[in-house]
C-alpha positions as CSV (number, residue, x, y, z in Angstrom):
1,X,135.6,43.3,69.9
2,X,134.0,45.9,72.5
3,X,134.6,44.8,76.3
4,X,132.1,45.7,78.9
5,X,129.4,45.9,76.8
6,X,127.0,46.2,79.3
7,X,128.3,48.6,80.9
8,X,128.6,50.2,77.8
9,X,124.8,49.8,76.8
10,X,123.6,51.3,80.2
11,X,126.2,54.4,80.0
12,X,124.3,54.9,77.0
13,X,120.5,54.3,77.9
14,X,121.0,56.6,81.2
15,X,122.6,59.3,78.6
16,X,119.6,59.2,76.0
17,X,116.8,58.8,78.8
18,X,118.8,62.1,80.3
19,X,118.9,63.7,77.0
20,X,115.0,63.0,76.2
21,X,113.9,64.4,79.7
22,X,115.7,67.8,78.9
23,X,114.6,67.3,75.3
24,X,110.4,66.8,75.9
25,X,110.8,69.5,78.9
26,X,111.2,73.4,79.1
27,X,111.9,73.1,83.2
28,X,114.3,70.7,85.1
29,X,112.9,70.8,88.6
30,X,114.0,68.5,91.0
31,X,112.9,68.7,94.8
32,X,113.4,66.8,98.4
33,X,110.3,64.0,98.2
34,X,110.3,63.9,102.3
35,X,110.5,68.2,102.8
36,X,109.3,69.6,99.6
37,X,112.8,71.2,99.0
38,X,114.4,72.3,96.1
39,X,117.2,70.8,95.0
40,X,117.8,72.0,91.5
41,X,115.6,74.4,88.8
42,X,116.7,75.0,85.8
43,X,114.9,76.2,82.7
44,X,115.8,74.4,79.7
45,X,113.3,76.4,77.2
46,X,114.3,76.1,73.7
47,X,116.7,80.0,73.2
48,X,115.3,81.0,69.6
49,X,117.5,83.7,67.8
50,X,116.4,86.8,66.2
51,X,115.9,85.6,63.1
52,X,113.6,83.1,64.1
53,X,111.5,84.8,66.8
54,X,111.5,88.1,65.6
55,X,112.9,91.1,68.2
56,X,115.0,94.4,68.0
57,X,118.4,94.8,66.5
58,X,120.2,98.0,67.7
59,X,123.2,99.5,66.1
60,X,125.7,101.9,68.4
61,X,128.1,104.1,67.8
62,X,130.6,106.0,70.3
63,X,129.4,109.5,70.1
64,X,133.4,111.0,69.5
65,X,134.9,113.0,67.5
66,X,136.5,110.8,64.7
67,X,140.1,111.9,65.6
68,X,139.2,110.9,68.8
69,X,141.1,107.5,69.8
70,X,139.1,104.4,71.7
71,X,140.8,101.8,73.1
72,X,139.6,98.0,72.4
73,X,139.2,97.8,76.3
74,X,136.9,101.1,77.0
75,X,134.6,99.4,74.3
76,X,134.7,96.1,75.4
77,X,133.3,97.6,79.2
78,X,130.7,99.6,77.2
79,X,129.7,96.5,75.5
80,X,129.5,94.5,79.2
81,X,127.9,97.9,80.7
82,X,124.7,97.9,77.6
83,X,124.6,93.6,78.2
84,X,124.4,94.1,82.0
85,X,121.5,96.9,81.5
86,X,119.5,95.0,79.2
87,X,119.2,92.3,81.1
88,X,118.1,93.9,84.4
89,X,115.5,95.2,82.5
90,X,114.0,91.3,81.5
91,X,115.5,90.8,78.1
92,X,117.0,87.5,78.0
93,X,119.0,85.9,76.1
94,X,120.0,89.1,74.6
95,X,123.5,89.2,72.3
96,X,125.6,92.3,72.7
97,X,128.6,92.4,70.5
98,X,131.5,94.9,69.2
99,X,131.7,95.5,65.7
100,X,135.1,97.5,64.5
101,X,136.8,100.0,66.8
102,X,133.7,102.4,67.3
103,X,130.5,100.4,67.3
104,X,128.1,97.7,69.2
105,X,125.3,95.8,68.0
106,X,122.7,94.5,70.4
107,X,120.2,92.2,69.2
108,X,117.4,91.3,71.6
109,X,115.1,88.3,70.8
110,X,111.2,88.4,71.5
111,X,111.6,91.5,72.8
112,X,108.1,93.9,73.1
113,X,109.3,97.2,74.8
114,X,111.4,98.2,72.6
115,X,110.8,101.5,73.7
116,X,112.5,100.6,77.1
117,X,115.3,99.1,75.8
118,X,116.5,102.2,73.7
119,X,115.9,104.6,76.3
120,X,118.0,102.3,78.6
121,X,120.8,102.2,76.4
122,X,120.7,105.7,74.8
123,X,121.6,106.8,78.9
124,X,125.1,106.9,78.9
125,X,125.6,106.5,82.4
126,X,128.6,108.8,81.9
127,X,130.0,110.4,84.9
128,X,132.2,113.3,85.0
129,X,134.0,115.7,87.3
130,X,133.7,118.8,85.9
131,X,135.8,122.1,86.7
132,X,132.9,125.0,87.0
133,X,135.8,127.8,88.4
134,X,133.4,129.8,90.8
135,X,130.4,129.3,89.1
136,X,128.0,126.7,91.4
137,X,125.5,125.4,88.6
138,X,122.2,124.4,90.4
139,X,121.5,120.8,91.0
140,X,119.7,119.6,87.9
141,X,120.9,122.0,85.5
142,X,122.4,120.5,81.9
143,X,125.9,121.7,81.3
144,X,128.5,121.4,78.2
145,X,131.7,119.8,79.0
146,X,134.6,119.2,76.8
147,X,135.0,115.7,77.3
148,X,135.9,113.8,74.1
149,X,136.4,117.3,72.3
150,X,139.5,119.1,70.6
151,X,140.8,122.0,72.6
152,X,139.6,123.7,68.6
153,X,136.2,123.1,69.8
154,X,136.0,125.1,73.2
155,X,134.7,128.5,72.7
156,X,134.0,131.7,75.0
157,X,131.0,133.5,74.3
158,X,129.7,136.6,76.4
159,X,127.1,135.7,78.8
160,X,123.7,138.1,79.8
161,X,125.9,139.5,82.2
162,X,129.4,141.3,82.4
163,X,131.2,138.4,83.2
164,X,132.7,135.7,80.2
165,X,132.3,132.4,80.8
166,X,133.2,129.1,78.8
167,X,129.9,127.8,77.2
168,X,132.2,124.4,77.9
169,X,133.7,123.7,80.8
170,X,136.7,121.1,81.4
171,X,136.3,117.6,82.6
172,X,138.8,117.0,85.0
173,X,138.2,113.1,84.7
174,X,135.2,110.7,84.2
175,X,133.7,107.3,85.7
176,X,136.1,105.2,84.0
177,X,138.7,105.5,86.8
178,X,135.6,104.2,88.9
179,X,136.8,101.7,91.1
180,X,133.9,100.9,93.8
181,X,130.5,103.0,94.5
182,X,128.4,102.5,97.4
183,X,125.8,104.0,99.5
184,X,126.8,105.8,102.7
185,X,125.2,107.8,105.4
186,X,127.1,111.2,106.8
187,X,126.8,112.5,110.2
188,X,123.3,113.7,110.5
189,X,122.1,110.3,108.5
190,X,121.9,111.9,105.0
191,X,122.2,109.3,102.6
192,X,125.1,110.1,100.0
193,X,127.1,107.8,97.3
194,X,130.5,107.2,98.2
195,X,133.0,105.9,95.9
196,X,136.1,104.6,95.7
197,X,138.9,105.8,92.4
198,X,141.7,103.5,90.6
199,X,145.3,104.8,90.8
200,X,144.8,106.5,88.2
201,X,141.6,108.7,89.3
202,X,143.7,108.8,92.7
203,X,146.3,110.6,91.6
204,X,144.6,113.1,89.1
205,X,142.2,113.5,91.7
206,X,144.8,114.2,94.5
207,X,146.7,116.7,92.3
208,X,143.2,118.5,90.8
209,X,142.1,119.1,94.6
210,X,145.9,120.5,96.2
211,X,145.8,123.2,93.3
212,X,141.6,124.4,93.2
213,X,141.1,124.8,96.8
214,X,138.1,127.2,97.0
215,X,136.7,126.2,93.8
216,X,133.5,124.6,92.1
217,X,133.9,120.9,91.4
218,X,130.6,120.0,89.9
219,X,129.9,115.8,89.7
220,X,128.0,115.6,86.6
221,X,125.9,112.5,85.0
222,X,125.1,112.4,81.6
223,X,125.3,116.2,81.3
224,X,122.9,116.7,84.5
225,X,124.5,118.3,87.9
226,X,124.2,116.0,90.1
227,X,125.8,118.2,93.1
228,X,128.2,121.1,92.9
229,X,131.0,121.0,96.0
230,X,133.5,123.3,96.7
231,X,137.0,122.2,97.0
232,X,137.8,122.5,100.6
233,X,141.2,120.8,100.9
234,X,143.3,118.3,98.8
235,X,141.7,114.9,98.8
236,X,144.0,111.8,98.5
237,X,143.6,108.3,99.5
238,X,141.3,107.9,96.1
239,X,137.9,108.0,98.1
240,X,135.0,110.8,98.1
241,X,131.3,111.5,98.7
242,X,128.4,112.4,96.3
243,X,125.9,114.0,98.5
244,X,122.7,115.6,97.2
245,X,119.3,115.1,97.9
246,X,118.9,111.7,98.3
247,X,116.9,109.1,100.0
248,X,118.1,105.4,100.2
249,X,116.2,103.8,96.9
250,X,117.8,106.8,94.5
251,X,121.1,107.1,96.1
252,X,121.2,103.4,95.9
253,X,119.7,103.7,92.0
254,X,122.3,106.2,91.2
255,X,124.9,103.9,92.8
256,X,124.6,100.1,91.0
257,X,124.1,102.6,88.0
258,X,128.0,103.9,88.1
259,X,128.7,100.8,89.7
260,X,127.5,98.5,86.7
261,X,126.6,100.8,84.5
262,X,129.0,103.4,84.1
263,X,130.0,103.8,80.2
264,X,133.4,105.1,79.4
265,X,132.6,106.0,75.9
266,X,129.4,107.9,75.1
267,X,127.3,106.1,72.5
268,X,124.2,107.1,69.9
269,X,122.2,104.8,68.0
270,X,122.7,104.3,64.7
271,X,120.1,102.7,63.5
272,X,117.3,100.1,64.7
273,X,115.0,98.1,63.6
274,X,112.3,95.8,64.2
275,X,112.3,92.4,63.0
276,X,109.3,90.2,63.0
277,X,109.0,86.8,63.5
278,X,107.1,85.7,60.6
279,X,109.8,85.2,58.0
280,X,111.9,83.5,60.9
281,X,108.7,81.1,61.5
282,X,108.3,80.7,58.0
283,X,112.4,80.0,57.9
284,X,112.2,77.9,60.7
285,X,109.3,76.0,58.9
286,X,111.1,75.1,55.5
287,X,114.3,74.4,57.3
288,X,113.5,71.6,59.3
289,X,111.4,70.4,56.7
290,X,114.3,70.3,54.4
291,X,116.3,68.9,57.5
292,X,113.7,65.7,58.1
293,X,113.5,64.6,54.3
294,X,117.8,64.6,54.3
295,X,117.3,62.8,57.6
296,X,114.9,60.4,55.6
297,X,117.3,60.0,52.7
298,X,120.1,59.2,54.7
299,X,118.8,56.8,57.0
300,X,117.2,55.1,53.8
301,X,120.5,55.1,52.0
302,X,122.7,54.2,55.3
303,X,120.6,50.9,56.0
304,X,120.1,50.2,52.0
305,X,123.5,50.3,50.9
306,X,125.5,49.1,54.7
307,X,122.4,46.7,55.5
308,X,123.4,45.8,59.5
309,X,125.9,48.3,60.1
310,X,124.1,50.6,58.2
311,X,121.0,50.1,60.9
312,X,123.4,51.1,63.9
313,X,124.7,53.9,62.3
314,X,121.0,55.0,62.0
315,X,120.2,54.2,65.8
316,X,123.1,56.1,66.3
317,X,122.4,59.2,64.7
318,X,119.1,59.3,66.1
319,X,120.8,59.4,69.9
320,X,122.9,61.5,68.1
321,X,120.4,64.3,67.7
322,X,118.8,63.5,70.8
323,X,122.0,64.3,72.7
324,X,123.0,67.3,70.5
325,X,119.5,68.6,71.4
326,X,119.6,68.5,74.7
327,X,122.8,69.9,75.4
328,X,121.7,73.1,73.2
329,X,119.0,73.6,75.7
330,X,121.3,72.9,78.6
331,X,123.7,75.3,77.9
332,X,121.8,77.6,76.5
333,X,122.6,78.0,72.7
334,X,120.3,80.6,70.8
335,X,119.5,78.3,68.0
336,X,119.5,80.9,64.4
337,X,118.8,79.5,61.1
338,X,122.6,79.5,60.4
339,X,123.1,77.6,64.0
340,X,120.8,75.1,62.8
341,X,122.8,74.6,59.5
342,X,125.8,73.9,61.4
343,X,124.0,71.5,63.2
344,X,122.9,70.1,60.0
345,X,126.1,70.1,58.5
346,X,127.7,68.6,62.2
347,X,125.6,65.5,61.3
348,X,127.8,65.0,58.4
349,X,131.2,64.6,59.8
350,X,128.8,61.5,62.1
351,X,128.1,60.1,58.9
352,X,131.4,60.6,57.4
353,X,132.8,58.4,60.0
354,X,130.6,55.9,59.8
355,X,131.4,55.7,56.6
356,X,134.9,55.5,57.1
357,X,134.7,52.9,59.2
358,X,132.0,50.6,57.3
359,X,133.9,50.7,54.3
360,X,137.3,49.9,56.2
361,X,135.0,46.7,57.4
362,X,133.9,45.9,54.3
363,X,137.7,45.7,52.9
364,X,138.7,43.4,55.5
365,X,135.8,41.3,55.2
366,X,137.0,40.7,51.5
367,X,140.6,39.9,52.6
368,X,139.3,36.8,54.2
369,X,140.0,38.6,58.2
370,X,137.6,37.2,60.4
371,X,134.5,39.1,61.7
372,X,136.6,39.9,64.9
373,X,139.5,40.6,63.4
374,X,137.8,43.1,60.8
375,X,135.9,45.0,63.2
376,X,138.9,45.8,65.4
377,X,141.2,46.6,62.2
378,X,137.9,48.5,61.1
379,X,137.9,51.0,64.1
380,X,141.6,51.0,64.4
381,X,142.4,52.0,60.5
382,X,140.2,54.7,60.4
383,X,140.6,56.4,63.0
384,X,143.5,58.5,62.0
385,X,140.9,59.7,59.0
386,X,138.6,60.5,60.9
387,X,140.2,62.1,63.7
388,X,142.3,64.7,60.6
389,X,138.6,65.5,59.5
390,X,137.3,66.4,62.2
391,X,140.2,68.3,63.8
392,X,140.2,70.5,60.7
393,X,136.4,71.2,61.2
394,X,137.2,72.1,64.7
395,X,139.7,74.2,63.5
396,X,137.5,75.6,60.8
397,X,135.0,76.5,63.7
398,X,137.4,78.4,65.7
399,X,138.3,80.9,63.3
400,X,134.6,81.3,62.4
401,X,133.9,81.8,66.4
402,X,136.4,84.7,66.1
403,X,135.8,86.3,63.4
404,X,132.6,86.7,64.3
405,X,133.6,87.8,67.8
406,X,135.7,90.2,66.1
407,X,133.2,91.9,63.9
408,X,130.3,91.3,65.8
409,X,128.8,88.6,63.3
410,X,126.5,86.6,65.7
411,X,125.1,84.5,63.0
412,X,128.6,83.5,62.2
413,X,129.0,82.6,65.9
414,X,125.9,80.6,65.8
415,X,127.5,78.5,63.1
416,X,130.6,77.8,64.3
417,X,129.3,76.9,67.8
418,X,126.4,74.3,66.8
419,X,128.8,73.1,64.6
420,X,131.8,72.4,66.5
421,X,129.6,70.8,69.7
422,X,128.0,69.2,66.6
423,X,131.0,67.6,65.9
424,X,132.3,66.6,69.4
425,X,128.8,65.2,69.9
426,X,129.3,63.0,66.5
427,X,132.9,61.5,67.5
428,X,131.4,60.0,70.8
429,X,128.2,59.0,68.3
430,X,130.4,57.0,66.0
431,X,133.3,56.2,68.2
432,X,131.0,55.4,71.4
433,X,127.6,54.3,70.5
434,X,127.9,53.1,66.5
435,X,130.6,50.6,67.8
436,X,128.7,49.6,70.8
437,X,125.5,48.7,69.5
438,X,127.5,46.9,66.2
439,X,129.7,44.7,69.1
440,X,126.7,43.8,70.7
441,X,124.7,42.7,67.9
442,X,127.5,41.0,66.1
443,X,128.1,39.0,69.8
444,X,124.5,38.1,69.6
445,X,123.4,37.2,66.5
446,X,125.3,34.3,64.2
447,X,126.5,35.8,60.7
448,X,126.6,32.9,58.0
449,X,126.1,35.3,54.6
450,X,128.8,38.2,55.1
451,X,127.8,40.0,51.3
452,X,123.8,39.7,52.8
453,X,124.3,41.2,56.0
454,X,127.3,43.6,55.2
455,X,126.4,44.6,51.6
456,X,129.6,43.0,50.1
């Protein structure tokens, strides 16, 4: 029936005493007995979504014109730039997502300063070159530019004094053709930033500097001058200096922020909102209620109606959700209330194959095969069954984990992903451990009375 049984049985003891230890702790810490070393920490805390512990949801939109176009890839490295910024602030387990062509939602769990988190992400981080003429705006001072404007929009207006000025003034190109920033020290040891441009920003730069010799190029961050050069000769090679009046902590500040943080689209917030944690508790609550009476029902019903195999298959589904448990917290899914129903509804396709296969053994059993004949044939038979079923849930979860990529549905994603690990997690249940435990109990224990012991 099942060779190496043994074997077998301990592969699956050391895999359920694993599972428990990761399940029953919220730290895996393992250290050097003889020096006190550690070898491996990991924390394995239970990652609760926002619907169950209650925490800010944050809707962005790229502050553009409409007619403005945005490519998928300039919102994609917005989306990485708001994920990388929330979580050196502390906000773990944080889900930032693009929704359409023009927006972001960011949902932070558990969160409390919410205030901090919307200030973060409100800076742009947007960095421009800006073309002043001869005018040297004063560090500090907030200027118009006409970046993501139509040339419709630009206007002169007459200033306090005789000369007319654009209220605007042209970006010559942005942060986005970023390619490196560090920190730097010139001559006399004055820290300054210095950065490194794409091929792109090289050659736009290049050309900008060979034809504005003597004129103002002003290196502005989110509207604020940071320092206002004049042009002193062309500048290839892709490479410059932003010097100002820095020490080493706010040049360095100002540098992992256009390093990491640099946005190539400017976004507003939409909308946000607080969501607390009561109704998720309360949720959470009824949920696994509902979850341990179908447990209940089903291991009644499974042991009732498939007598010993029907015992197994409950064993089975118990180290089932042992397992499935335990790799949640390992990996780190953020367990929502519609991740949970996937993981309910995973625990199905364990039973359906269970099923699939008592039922098989039940048939065979009536042909007159012998008890080692009709567990092979049993295992064999079905397996085409329950390998289509599965496959098309797999399939199934797929296209749920991208459309909710796509549209920025992280409850969808939740779904699909508990249920397709569900599922995997269920094949090596039925296929694995089900069979096992039936071979070995079968081997030790002499069958008379099929109909008693099979439900025939």
């Amino acid at each position: 029936m099942v060779r190496n049984q043994s074997t077998r049985l301990l592969v699956i003891a050391l895999l359920v005493a694993f599972a428990l230890w990761i399940g029953l702790s919220e730290t895996i810490y393992i250290s050097n007995p003889f020096n006190g070393e550690v070898i491996y920490d990991r924390n394995v805390k239970p990652q609760l979504g926002l619907d169950l512990r209650g925490g800010l949801q944050v809707l962005l939109e790229a502050d553009l014109p409409e007619e403005t176009e945005i490519s998928a890839e300039s919102m994609e490295v917005a989306r990485s730039v708001i994920e990388n910024r929330t979580n050196a602030l502390g906000v773990a387990e944080n889900i930032v997502q693009i929704a359409g062509d023009r927006r972001i939602v960011g949902e932070f769990p558990g969160l409390e300063d919410t205030e901090g988190v919307i200030a973060i992400i409100q800076q742009t981080g947007l960095l421009e070159f800006v073309d002043t003429g001869n005018t040297r705006p004063p560090a500090g001072t907030i200027i118009e530019t006409d970046h993501g404007l139509s040339t419709e929009s630009v206007e002169e207006v007459e200033t306090d004094g005789e000369e007319i000025l654009p209220t605007i003034y042209h970006t010559v190109m942005t942060g986005a053709v970023l390619d490196d920033v560090g920190v730097s020290q010139d001559q006399v040891g004055q820290f300054q930033i210095a950065f490194a441009l794409k091929d792109e920003g090289s050659d736009i730069f290049a050309d900008y500097t060979a034809t504005h010799i003597g004129q103002v190029l002003a290196i502005v961050l989110d509207k604020v001058v940071i320092s206002a050069p004049t042009i002193q000769s062309e500048i290839s090679g892709g490479s410059g200096v932003i010097t100002g009046q820095f020490d080493y902590e706010s040049a360095n500040n100002l540098a992992v922020q256009l390093r990491y943080g640099s946005l190539p689209v400017p976004l507003k917030i939409v909308e946000s909102r607080i969501i607390g944690p009561t109704l998720g508790e309360d949720s959470l609550q009824r949920s696994l209620q509902a979850g341990l009476i179908g447990i209940i029902i089903v291991v009644l019903f499974m042991g009732i109606y498939y007598r010993l195999p029907g015992i197994t298959a409950d064993i089975s589904i118990i180290f089932y959700a042992i397992i499935a448990f335990a790799l949640f917290k390992w990996i780190g899914v953020t367990l929502t209330l519609p991740g949970i129903a996937g993981f309910m509804l995973s625990t199905g396709s364990a039973l359906d194959a269970n099923i699939l296969v008592f039922e098989r053994l039940k048939e065979e059993l009536r042909r007159g095969r012998s008890l080692k004949q009709a567990f092979d044939m049993a295992w064999s038979r079905a397996w085409p069954s329950i390998r289509d079923s599965n496959a098309a849930v797999l399939i199934t979860s797929l296209i749920l984990f991208w459309f909710g990529n796509a549209f920025g549905a992280s409850i969808v994603k939740g779904f699909a992903i508990t249920l397709a690990l569900g599922v995997l997690i269920s094949l090596f249940s039925a296929l694995y451990i089900t069979k096992t435990l039936l071979a070995v109990v079968l081997d030790k224990i002499k069958i008379n009375n099929f109909q008693r012991w099979f439900g025939i």
